[in-house]
Each structure stands twice: as C-alpha cells, then as structure tokens.
C-alpha positions in Angstrom: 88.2 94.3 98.2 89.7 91.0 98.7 92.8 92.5 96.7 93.9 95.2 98.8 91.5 94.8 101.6 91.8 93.6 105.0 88.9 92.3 107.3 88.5 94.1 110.5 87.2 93.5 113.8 85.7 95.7 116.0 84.6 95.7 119.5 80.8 96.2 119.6 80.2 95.3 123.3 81.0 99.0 124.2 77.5 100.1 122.5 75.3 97.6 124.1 73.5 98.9 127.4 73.9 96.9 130.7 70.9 96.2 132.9 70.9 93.7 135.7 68.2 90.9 134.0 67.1 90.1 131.2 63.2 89.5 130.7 60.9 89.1 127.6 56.7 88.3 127.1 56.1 88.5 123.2 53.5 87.2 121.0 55.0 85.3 117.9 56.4 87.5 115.3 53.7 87.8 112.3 56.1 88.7 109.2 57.0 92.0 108.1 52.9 93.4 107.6 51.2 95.3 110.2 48.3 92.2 109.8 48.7 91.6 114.1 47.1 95.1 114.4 43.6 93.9 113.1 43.3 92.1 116.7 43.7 95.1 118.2 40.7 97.4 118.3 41.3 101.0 118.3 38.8 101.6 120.9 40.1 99.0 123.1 43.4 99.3 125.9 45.9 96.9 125.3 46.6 94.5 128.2 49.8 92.8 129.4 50.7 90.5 132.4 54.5 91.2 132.9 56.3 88.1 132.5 60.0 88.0 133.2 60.9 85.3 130.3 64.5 85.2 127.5 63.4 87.4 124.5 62.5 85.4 121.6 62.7 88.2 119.2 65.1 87.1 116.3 68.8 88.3 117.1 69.3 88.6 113.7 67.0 91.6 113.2 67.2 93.1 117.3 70.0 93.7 119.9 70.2 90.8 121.7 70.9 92.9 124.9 67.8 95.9 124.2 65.8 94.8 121.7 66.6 97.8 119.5 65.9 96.8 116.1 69.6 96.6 113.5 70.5 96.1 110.2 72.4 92.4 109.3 73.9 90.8 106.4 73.5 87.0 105.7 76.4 85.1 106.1 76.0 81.8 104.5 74.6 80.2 101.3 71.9 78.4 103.4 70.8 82.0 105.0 70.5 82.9 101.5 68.8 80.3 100.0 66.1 79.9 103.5 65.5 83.3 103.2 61.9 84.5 103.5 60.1 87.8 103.2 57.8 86.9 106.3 60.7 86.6 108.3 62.5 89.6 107.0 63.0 93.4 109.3 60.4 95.6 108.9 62.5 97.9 110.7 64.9 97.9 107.5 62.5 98.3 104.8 62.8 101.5 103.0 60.8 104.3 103.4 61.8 107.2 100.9 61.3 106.2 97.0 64.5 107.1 94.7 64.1 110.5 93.7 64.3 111.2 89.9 67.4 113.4 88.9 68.6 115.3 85.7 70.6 113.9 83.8 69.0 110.4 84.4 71.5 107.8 85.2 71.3 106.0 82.0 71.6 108.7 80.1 75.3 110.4 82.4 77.9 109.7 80.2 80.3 109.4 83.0 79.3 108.3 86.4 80.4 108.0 89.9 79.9 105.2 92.3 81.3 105.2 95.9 81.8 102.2 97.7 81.9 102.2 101.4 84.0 99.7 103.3 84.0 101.3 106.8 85.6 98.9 108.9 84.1 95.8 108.3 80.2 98.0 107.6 77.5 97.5 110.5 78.5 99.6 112.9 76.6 102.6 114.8 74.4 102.2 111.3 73.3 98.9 112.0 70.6 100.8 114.8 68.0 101.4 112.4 66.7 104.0 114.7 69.8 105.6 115.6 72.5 105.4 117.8 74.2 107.6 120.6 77.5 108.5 118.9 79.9 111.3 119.5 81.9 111.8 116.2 79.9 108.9 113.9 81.1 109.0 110.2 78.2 110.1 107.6 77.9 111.2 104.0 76.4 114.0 102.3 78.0 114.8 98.9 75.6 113.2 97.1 75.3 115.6 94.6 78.4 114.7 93.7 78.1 110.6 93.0 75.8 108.0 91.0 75.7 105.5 92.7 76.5 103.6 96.2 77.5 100.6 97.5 77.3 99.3 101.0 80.3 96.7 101.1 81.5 94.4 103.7 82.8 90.9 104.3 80.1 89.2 104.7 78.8 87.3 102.5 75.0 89.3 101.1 75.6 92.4 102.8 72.2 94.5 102.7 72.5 98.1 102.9 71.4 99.7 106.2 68.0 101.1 105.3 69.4 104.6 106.8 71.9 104.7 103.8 69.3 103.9 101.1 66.7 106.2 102.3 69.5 109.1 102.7 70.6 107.9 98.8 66.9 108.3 97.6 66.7 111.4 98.8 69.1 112.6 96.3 68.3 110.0 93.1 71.2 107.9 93.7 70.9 104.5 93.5 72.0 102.1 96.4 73.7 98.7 95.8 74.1 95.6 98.7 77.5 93.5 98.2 77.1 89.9 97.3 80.8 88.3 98.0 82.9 85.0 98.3 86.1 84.8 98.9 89.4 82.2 99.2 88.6 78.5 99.8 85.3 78.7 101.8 84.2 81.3 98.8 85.2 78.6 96.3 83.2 75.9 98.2 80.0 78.1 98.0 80.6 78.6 94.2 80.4 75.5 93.6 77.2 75.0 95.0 75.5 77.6 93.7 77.2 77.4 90.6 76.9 73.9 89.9 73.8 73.9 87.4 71.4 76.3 86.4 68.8 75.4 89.0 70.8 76.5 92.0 72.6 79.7 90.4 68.6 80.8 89.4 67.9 79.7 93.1 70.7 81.9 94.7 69.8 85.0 91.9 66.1 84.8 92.6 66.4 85.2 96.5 69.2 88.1 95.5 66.0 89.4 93.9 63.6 88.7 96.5 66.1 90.7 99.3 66.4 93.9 96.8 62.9 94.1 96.2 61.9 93.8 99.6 63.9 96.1 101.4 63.8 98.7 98.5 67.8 99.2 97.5 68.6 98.8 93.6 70.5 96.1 92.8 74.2 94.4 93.8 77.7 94.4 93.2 79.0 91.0 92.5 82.5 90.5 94.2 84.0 86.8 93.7 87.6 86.3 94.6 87.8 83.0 94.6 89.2 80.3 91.9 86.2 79.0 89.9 85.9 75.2 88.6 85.3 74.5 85.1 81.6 74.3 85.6 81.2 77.3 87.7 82.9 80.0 85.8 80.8 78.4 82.8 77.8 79.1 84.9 78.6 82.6 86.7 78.1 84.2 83.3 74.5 83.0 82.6 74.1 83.7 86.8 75.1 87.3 86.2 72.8 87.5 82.9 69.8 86.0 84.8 70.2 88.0 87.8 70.8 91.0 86.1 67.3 90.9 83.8 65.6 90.1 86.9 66.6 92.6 88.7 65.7 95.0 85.5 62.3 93.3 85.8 61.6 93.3 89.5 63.0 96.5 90.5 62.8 99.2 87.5 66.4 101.1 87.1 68.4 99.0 89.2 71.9 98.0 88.3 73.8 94.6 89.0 78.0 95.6 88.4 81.0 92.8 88.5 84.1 92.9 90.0 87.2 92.8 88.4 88.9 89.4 89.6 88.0 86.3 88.2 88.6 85.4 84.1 86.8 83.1 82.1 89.2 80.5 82.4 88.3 80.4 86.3 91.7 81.3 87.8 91.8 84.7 90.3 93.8 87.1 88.6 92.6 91.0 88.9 93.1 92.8 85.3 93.0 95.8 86.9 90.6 97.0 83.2 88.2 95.1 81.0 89.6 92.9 78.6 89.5 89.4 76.4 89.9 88.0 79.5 87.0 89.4 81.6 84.5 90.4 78.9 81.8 87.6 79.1 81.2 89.0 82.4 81.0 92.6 81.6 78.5 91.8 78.3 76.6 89.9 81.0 75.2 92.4 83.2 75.1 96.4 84.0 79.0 97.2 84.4 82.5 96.3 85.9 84.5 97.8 89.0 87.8 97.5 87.9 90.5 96.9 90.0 93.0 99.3 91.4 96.4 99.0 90.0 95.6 100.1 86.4 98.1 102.4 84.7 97.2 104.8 82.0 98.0 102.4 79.5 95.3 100.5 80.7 92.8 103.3 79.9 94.1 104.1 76.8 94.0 100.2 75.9 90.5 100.3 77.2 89.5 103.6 75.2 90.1 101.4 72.0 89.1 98.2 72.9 85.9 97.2 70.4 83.6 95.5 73.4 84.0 98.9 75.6 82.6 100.9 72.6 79.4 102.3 73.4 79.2 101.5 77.0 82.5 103.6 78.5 80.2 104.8 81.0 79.8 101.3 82.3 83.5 101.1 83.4 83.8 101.9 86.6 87.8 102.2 86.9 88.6 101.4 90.6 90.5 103.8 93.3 91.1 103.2 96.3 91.2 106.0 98.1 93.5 104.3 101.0 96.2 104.2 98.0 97.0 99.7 98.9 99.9 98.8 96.0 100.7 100.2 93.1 98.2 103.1 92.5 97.6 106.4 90.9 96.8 109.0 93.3 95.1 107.7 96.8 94.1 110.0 99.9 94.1 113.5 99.7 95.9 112.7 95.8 92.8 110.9 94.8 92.0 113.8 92.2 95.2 112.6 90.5 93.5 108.9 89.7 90.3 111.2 88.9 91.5 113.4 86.4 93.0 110.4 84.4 90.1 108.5 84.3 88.0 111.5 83.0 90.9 112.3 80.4 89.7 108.8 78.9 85.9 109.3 79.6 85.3 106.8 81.9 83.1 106.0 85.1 84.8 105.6 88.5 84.1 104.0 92.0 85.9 105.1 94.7 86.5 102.9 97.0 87.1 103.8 100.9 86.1 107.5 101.3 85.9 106.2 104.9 90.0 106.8 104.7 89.1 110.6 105.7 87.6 109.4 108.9 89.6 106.4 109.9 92.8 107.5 109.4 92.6 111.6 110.8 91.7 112.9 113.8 87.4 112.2 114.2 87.0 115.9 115.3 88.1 117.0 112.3 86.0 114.4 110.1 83.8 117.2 108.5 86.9 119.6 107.6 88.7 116.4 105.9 85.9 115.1 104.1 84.9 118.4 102.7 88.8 119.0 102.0 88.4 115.3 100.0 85.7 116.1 97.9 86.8 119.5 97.0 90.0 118.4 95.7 87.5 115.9 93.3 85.1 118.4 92.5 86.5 119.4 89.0 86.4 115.6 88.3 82.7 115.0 89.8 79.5 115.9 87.5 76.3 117.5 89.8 73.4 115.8 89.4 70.3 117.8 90.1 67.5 115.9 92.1 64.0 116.1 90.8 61.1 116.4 92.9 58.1 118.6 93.1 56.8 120.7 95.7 57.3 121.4 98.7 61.2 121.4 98.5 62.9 121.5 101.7 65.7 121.6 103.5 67.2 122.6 107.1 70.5 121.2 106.6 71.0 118.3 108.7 73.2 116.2 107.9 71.8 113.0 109.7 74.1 113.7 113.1 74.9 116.1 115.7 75.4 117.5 119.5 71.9 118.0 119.9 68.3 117.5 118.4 66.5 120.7 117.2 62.6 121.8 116.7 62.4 125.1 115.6 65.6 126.3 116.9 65.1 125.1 120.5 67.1 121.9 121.9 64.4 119.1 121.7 66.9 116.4 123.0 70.5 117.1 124.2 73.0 114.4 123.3 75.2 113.5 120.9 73.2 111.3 118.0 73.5 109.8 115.0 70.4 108.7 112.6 70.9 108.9 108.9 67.1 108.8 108.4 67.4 112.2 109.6 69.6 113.9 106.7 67.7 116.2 104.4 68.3 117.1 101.1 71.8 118.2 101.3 73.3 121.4 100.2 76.5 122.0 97.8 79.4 122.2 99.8 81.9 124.5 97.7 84.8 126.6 98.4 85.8 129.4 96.2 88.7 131.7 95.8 87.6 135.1 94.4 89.6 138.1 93.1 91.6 140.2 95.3 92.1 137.1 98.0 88.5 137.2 98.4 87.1 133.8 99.1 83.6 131.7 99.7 83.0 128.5 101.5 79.9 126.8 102.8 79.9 123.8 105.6 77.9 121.7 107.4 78.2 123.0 111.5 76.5 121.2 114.5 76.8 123.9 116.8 73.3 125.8 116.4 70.7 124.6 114.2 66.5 125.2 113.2 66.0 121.5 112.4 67.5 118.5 112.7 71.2 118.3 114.0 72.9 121.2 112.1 72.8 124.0 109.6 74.8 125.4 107.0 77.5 127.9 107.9 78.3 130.6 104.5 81.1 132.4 104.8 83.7 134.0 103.1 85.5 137.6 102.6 84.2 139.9 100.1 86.8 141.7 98.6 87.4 145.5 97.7 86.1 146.5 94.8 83.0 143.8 95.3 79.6 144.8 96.6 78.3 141.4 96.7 79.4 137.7 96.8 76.8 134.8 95.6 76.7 131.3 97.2 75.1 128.7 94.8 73.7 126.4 97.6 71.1 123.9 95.7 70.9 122.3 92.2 68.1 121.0 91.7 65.5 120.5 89.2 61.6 121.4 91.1 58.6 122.7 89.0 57.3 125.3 90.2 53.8 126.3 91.2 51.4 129.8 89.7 52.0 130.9 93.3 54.8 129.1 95.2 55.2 130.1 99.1 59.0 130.8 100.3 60.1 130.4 103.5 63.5 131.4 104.9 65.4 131.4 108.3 68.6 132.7 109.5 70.9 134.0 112.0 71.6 137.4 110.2 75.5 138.5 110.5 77.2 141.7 111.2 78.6 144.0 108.9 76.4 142.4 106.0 73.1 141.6 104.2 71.5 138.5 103.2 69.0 137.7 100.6 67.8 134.9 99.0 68.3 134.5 94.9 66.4 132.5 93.2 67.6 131.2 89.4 64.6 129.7 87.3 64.3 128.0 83.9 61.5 127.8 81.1 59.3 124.6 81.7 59.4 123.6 78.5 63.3 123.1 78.5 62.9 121.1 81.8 63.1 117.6 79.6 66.7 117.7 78.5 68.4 114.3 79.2 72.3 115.3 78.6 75.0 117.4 80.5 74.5 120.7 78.6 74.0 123.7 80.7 70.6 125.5 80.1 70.5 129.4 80.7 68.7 130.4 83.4 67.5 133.8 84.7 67.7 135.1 88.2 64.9 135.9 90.6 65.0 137.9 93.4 61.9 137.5 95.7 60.1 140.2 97.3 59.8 139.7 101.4 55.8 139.6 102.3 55.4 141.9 105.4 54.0 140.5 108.2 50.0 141.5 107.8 50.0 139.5 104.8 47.2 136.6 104.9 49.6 134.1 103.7 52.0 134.7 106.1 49.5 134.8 108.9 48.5 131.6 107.2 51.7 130.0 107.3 52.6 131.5 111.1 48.7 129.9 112.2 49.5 126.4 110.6 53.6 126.4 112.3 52.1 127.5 115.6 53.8 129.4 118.4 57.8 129.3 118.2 60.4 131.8 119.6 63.0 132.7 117.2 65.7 133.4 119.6 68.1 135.2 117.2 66.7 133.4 113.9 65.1 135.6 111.8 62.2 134.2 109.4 61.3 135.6 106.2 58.3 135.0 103.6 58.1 136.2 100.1 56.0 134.8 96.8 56.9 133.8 93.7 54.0 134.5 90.8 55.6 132.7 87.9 54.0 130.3 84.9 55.9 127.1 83.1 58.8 127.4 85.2 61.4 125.1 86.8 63.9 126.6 89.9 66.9 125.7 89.2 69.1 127.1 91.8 68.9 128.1 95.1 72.0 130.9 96.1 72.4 133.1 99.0 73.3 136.6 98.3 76.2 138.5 100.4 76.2 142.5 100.1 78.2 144.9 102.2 76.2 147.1 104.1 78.6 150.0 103.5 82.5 151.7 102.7 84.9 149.4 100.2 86.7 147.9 102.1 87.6 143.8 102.7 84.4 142.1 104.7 84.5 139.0 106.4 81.6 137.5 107.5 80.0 134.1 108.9 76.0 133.3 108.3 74.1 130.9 109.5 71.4 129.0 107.5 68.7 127.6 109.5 66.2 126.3 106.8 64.6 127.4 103.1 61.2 126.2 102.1 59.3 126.2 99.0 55.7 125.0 99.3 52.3 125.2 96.8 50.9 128.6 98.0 47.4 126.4 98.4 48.4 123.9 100.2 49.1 126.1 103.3 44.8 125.4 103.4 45.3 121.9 103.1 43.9 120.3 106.3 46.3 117.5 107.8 45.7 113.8 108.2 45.0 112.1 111.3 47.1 109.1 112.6 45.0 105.9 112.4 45.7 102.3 113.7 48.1 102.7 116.2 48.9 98.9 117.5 51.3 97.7 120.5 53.5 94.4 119.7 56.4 92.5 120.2 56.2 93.4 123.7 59.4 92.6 126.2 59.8 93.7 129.8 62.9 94.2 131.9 64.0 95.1 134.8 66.4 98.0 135.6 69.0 98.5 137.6 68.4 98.6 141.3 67.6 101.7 143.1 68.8 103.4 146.0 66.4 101.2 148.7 67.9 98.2 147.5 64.4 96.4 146.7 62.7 97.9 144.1 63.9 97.5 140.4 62.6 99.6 137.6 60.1 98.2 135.3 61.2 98.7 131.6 58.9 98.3 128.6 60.3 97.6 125.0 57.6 97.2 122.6 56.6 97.7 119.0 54.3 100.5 117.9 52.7 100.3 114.1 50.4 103.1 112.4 49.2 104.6 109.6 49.7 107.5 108.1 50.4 108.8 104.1 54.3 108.9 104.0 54.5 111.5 101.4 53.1 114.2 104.2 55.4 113.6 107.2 59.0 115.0 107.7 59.0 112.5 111.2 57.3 111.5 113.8 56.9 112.1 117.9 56.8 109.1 120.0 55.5 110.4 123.1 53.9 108.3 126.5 52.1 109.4 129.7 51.2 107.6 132.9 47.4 108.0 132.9 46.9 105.6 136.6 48.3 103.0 139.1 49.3 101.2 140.8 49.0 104.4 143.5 45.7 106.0 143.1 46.6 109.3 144.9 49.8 109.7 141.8 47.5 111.7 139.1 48.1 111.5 135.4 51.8 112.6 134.4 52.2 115.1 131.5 53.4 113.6 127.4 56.3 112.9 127.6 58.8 112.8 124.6 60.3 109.6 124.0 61.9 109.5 120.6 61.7 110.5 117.0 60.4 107.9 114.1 60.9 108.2 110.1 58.1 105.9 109.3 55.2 104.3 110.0 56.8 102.2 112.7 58.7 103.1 116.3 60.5 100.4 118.8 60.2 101.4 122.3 63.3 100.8 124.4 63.6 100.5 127.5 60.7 103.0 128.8 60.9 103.2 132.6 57.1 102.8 133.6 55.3 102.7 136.9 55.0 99.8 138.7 52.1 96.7 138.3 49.4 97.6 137.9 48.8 100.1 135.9 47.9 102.3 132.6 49.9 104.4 130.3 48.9 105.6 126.9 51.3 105.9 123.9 50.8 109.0 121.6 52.0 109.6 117.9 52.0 112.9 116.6 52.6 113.5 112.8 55.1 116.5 112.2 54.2 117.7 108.5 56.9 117.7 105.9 56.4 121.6 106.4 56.6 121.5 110.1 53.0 122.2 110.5 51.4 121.7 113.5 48.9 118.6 113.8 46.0 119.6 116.2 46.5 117.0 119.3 43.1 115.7 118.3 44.7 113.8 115.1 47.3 112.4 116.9 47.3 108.5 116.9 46.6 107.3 120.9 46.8 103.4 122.6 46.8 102.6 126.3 48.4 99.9 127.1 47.5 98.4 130.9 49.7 95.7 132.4 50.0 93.6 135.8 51.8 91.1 137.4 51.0 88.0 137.4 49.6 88.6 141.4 47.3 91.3 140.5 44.5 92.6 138.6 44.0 94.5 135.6 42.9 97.8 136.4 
C-alpha cells in the first residue's frame, strides 16, 4: 500500500493484436440486460450490411484494438459519482454465487485475507474471457484464506469477475479497493468528504458497483492527510457504507486501512489503537500496517476496544518484506506464527512476490513452497455445496485445453473462470524418509488445463500411504453415483477413500474436529445399468491411458467429508516410489443421471463490428473479420461451460457447400464475444451454434443446442 508500495507500469501494447484497419457497424449499446434480444426473433436470420466505420463500443469495458471485452477500475471521483448500472460490463458481472463454507466466516475465530497487488492489477486478467499467456500468475489455495482483495492504484478498483467467480467457488469472499492517495487523494477527500450528502453520494454508488457486479464489499485505503471536516466525516462514511453494504449485499464486509488518525494527519500505527479506533468501531475490521512488533500484539491482545472482535484485526504482512518487518518471503511463516500466538486475523499482502521476483517456470513449485511453509498457521475451510460435486483439477491455466482427455485447443491459455474446485495441496514427510506430495501439473489433463499429480515414496514397513485431497462439507444422497479417472501408475494401486460424517452433526459452527468414518467404495462392473447409464449420457470418448471407474454409495443422513486417494504396494517390503495422475472425481445424485437436459433458448447477435484482416498472398483481397456479441439462455446451475461454435452455411460462391461446426471458443455464462472470426466474403450466411456442456459433462443432443444465422452484405450487394 501507499506505505511500502510502489506504482508500476507495464507495457500492455505487447498483448493487443495488430490488423491492418480498423472497422466497426454496431447498434447502440442497451445496458447490461439482454432486452436487445426481444427484436430478434428466434425464427428469423440476422442481417448485416458490412460497414467499415471507428468502433463505438465503450473503451472502458472492450479492447480498443479487438473488441475483446476487459475488466477496468474507475479512476476519478466523477467516474464514480456518474456511474450507472445501464452503462456497466455485462461481461464482468458474476456468474457463480459464494459458496457456503464450514466454519462460516463470522463465526472463524481467526481469519485470513490475501490481498493481491500484482503489478499495478489488470493485467492478462483484465480479458474477461481469457487471455493467451505462457506462464500467467493464478491462485488456488483457497482452502487456505477468508477473504480476498483485488488491490491496485487506481482509485475504485473492481475485482476482475474471473477472480470473484474463482473466490465463490470456494466460499471466500471477494473485496474491490477503494483508494486515495498524496495531494490529489487529499483533494478528492475533500469533496466527498465535505458533508454528509456527498460522502452518502460516493458510499451509495460503492454500493451500487458491489451489488452489480456480485463481489462482497471493499477495503477502504486513504493515505492522504484529512482536513478537519473530512476525518470528522470519513467515520460516519465508513458507518454508512458499511450498513449498506450489510443491507444490499448479505455477508459482505467493508475493512479500513491502517493510516490515517482521527486527528487527520497520515501516520500508519502499524495496530489498532486510541488513535485509529473510531474507524475500526465504524465498520467490519482494520488491515494493519506492516511494521508492527510483538509488542504491538501483545498491546493489542489487552487493549479494551479489540475485546471481542480479535478476529477483526487483520495484522498486515507483506510478503515482499519493505522496512522493518517480521518475517517476509519464503520467512513469511515467521510473521504468521506470531500473529496466531496472539489470536489474531492476518492479510497477507503480495503473495504475487512468489511469481514476480523467481523464475515464472517455476511459479507453481514456489507458490506451493509459500503456502506450505504457512500451512501450520492457515485454518481449512471446507466449502459447502450439494450435489453433484466436482472436480478435474484445473487450475484456471495451462499448455493446452482438454475435453475428456483429448487436446480440444492447443496453446498456451489463461482464464480463471475455468478453475474448479481446487484440491489440497500438501506435502508430507512420513516415517522411514517416506514422503507424500500432491501438485497442480499442466502436462496431461481430463478436463480443463491440468490435473493433480500424487506422489510420494511409501516406505518399508508401510503397505499403504493416504492422500487427503478435498475438505469439504457435501450432503450426500440415498444413492450417490461416483465417478473416477486416472492414469494408473506402476508398481502400485489406487483407490478411492471416502471419509463421511452423521448428518445430524453437519450444523457445527466452530473449529472443532468431528470424527468421521471411512468409506471405501465398491467399483460397479461394467454391465451395471447405472454405468451404462452414465457411459450413454457422457457419450463416446477414448480413454487413451485414463482409466475410469464407477462405484455407489447406499448411505442415509450423511455428509462426505473427505475425499483421499489411497496408495498400496502391489507387492515385497521394500521403499516404492510412485507418480499418479488424477484426471477427475465426480459425485452426482444417482437419479439425476435420468434427468433430461435443457435446451439453449434465445440465442441473439449484437454489438456487431467488422474488420478487415491482414492482406493475403494476392495482394487484393483482405479477410473479412466479424466481432460480435452472442446472448442466451440457459439455467446456470446446470452448465460446467459452454461451446461457441460457427459454420459457413452459403455465399457468396454457390458451388462452396456448407463447411462443417467449427469450434470457436469456450464461454462460462450466458454470454460469448466473438473476436475476430474470419468469414467468407459478402454476401453470405453463417450460423452461430451454442452447445451446453452439463456440469457432469453430459452430452446435449445437437437438437438442444441454441442456433442463429447471421447473413451479411456489402453495401453493393444483396442479401441472400
């Protein structure tokens, strides 16, 4: 933060992509609703005459240079204050709704907030539907914190909806950034903070912005002197932002930072006290800053107005170790154990350091490294959800896109709304040098852009190691279907374990550990009707080296708990090394593999821009390249993603017959930007197909799959 922070610029002009001209024909944007669909009938072709015209998509929400769609801040008082929810990305709305977790935040007695920081924020994550990156940086220890904050230098900084959906996922909350800073921070102050009308003015639009895009509140970050009348004002600001907030959007959280006193001056404390209190008694917490010594905990331990509300301290680190600090980088467990010693929260600041500061190949191997080292400081939360659970591993990035083990697209890419639920990543020495470890690997995958990688060395005198790989908190059904892939190693067996607890148990609210009882699932053989079920509804796939198993559970009033992979040697005593890879586990309602599938409705074209490419090898003709919208419905709750496919269907050369679908992209809601689609020359048709890919991976009969054409012509010919 402004204390030990510096602002960073970075050269984006390397990710835009280069095209000879420049050329737009849109209609006027309509808001953030799909309302412009109602004027397109769904048994009617679209039709566009190609018009070579300046986009006049807002830059604020689209590339400039591609119309891809991107995440922004605001970076002004008057952005703030004009803001309007008509105006506002649909693109960055959230999709997934926070997950409940056990414990529930309010009732953790020590919590864990991470805030971000990476170089200046908006970078590859700004491209709401992904970016082509060879070694992005990502997250996935979620298990392991609270709560996060997207922070940058800019003034409202509004999480990417990526990192908010991938937070939900897991039931941890995620918090924007509202920030001023030295003398043009002070000047905005004191307008906002000049009476009550314009600090409830600047709150309610904070309001407005959380609510609309779905993340869960702010931390407030001033660091800049305040006037007599504006630190008087900022604490009734905090207190009426913070109940609105609390009204508006249900278990959010509005946290202060640790730099201005009641008196106005700048002056970090570095822990709460006299000095910084009326802010802290005004809304959900305070980020302390950095450069607090034991002493200050222990001060803070027996101060009367932390009584009752230690878990709303959230002593700062940061983890890039600026000035005087406990602990910092691969030491951070140092500031940790501290903190915990005096039973408060924390918020780490700049986890990014494991990425900006090593080698970017080895960004996984540091940042699991990182979080190990904290792990006996860090308190698992279990996410709550109920069937199906799912999971293959991806961790929102990798070398290649999978489908069912086969390379769907091959190139390096990065798209957070792609990470699933995310597995513990542990490491564990064992007796006699024997040792367990599970990682993240982009090398081979089922689903997605990765899998999970167990290995380890089982020991002499051990017959079987045990890797807990899920906490989690999922009723289960009477009859609940299991699914579960792998690459089977040498020298080895696997098997899935299963650990379960009573239902009635399942309401707990503190950090006790409940006993829980081991299941060990019996595999169905292949006859079985549920697993010709299951194998009907996936449809035809080749394993090529995975191998896919089935069982099912028959059990009443209970809750899985944990989800572990079992290691046994095959044979002898001897040491056994081994490597497994994890492809995907599944648990699903044994009914609902009869549950017929929705079909895609209302599938609209908008915001339509053409280009023209680069020129080809004749040195006349230039490619025509459509960017456009697509909108549809479809219930959320039953899709894992989308496929964005097209086809040429006619034109402009009648002896060229229909091309084949053709995959153009994946999409994680109800909502796809086209980019750049090289098309067949004026005039012609094309037709634009969505298929729904079920949150199991079933397959949706093409006849469900949402359709438009879209015909277009120049402006010298005809619509065909």
């Amino acid at each position: 933060m402004g204390s030990v922070s510096a602002k960073v610029e970075v050269n984006m002009t390397s990710r835009k992509r280069k095209r000879d001209e420049t050329t737009s024909k849109i209609p006027k944007k309509e808001g953030i609703s799909s309302e412009s669909c109602l004027n397109q009938p769904s048994d009617q072709s679209v039709h566009e005459v190609i018009s070579y015209e300046p986009s006049t998509l807002p830059a604020i929400h689209y590339d400039p240079d591609t119309t891809e769609p991107i995440s922004c801040s605001l970076k002004s008082l008057d952005e703030l204050l004009s803001w309007k929810r008509k105006e506002a990305s649909a693109f960055n709305v959230v999709t997934v709704p926070l997950a409940s977790r056990y414990p529930p935040l309010h009732s953790s007695p020590r919590r864990t907030l991470v805030s971000h920081d990476m170089m200046g924020g908006y970078l590859e994550d700004r491209f709401i539907q992904g970016a082509e990156v060879e070694t992005p940086y990502a997250f996935y220890h979620w298990e392991y914190i609270d709560i996060f904050n997207y922070f940058s230098h800019q003034m409202v900084t509004i999480p990417p909806a990526v990192w908010t959906n991938a937070a939900h996922k897991h039931g941890v909350l995620s918090i924007g950034t509202f920030i001023t800073e030295w003398t043009d921070g002070a000047k905005t102050c004191e307008a906002f903070l000049v009476d009550e009308e314009s600090y409830r003015a600047a709150a309610d639009k904070l309001v407005q912005i959380s609510y609309c895009y779905g993340f869960d509140g702010w931390l407030i970050n001033i660091e800049n002197v305040l006037s007599e009348t504006a630190v008087k004002n900022a604490g009734p600001f905090l207190r009426y932002l913070t109940d609105q907030m609390h009204e508006r959007v249900p278990g959010s959280v509005v946290i202060w930072y640790d730099s201005v006193l009641k008196n106005g001056s700048l002056t970090w404390q570095n822990e709460l006290n006299d000095d910084n209190r009326i802010f802290f008694d005004a809304c959900d917490g305070i980020f302390t800053n950095y450069n607090w010594t034991e002493q200050s905990l222990e001060w803070m331990k027996s101060y009367s107005a932390a009584e009752g509300r230690f878990a709303d301290i959230y002593v700062g680190v940061d983890v890039f170790a600026r000035g005087k600090v406990v602990g910092g980088q691969f030491e951070t467990n140092k500031a940790l154990e501290l903190i915990r010693k005096y039973e408060f929260s924390t918020a780490i600041f700049a986890p990014g350091w494991v990425y900006e500061c090593h080698d970017k190949a080895d960004f996984r191997q540091n940042q699991d490294k990182f979080w190990s080292l904290l792990s006996d400081f860090l308190y698992i939360h279990r996410p709550s959800s109920s069937l199906p659970f799912i999971s293959s591993f991806c961790q929102g990035f990798g070398k290649s896109m999978y489908w069912r083990g086969q390379v769907e697209m091959k190139r390096n890419w990065f798209n957070l709304h792609a990470q699933e639920i995310q597995p513990l990543y542990l490491s564990e020495k064992l007796n006699n040098d024997g040792w367990l470890r599970t990682r993240g690997c982009s090398e081979d995958a089922w689903n997605g852009g990765g899998s999970l990688i167990v290995e380890g060395m089982i020991p002499s005198g051990l017959s079987e190691v045990c890797a807990r790989i899920f906490s989690v908190h999922v009723p289960l059904d009477a009859r609940t279907f299991v699914s579960f892939i792998y690459k089977p190693p040498v020298g080895v067996k696997i098997s899935l374990e299963l650990k379960t607890i009573d239902g009635p148990l399942c309401t707990f609210e503190g950090m006790e550990e409940i006993a829980s009882k081991s299941v060990l699932p019996e595999e169905l053989a292949d006859d079985n009707q549920l697993v010709k079920q299951f194998a009907q509804n996936c449809g035809r796939w080749t394993l090529d080296g995975w191998t896919s198993r089935c069982f099912l559970l028959k059990m009443t009033g209970c809750s899985l708990r944990e989800v572990c992979i079992r290691v046994s040697r095959d044979e002898g005593d001897e040491d056994v090394s081994f490597n497994c890879r994890i492809g995907e586990i599944m648990l699903l309602d044994a009914e609902s593999l009869q549950a017929p599938l929705q079909s895609v409705e209302g599938v609209c074209v908008n915001d339509v821009v053409w280009h023209t490419g680069a020129l080809k090898g004749d040195g006349h003709t230039l490619k025509v390249l459509l960017n456009a919208t697509l909108r549809w419905q479809y219930p959320a709750q039953q899709v894992r993603h989308f496929r964005i496919h097209w086809r040429h269907l006619r034109g402009p050369d009648p002896r060229i017959p229909s091309g084949p679908l053709t995959l153009i992209g994946r999409s994680y809601s109800n909502l796809y930007r086209m980019v750049e689609l090289e098309v067949p020359d004026a005039p012609a048709l094309i037709e634009l197909v969505v298929e729904p890919v079920s949150r199991e991976g079933f397959r949706v009969p093409e006849a469900q799959w949402g359709r438009r054409t879209l015909s277009y012509s120049s402006s010298e010919n005809q619509s065909i």
